[in-house]
N, C-alpha and C positions, 0 to 999 in steps of 0.2 A: 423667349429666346428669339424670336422672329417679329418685324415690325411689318404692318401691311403697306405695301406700298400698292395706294387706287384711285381712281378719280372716280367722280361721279358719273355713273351712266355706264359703268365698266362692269363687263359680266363676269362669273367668276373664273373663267376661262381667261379673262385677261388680266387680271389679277396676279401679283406677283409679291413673295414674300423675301424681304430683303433681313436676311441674318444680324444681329446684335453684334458689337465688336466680339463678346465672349464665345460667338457660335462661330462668326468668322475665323477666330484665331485658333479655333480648334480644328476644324471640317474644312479641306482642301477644295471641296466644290459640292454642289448642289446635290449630285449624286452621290455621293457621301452621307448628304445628309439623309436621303431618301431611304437607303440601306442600313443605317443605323436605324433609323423611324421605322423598320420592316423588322428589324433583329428585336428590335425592343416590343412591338406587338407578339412576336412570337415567345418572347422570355416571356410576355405576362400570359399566355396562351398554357405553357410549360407550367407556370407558377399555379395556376388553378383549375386545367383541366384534372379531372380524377379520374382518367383514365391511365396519365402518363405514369410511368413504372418509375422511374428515376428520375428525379428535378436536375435541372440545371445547377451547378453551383457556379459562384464568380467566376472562376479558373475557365470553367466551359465559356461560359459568354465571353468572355476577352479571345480566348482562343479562337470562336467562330467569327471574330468579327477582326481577325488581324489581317489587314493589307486593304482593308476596306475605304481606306482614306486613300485614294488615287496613289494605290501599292504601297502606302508607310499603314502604320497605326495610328488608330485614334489614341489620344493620353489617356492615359489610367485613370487621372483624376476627372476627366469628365466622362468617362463612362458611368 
């Protein structure tokens, strides 16, 4: 989904990862992306801790992550 954009001699600090058209056209900016990549650790956190009492379903994830796209949604088909 991301293509690395680096030169040689570039630490990973300066490294910068530039979005596919498919990730562009979905995710309004960078932050966007970061928060979804944050929701999405914790749905898989949700999915297999055996602690948690009730999973997540779809409904929940879309709902926790509405306005996350620099205040719209993200599309349903790329969630």
């Amino acid at each position: 989904y991301f293509t690395q954009n680096s030169k040689a001699g570039d630490s990973m600090s300066n490294q910068t990862l530039e979005p596919t058209k498919h990730v562009a056209s979905a995710l309004a900016s960078a932050d966007a992306a970061y928060v979804l990549a944050f929701a999405v650790v914790m749905l898989n956190t949700d999915q297999h801790n055996h602690s948690v009492k009730r999973r997540m379903t779809l409904q929940d994830f879309v709902r926790n992550n509405r306005g996350i796209n620099d205040g719209k949604d993200v599309p349903l088909e790329f969630l």
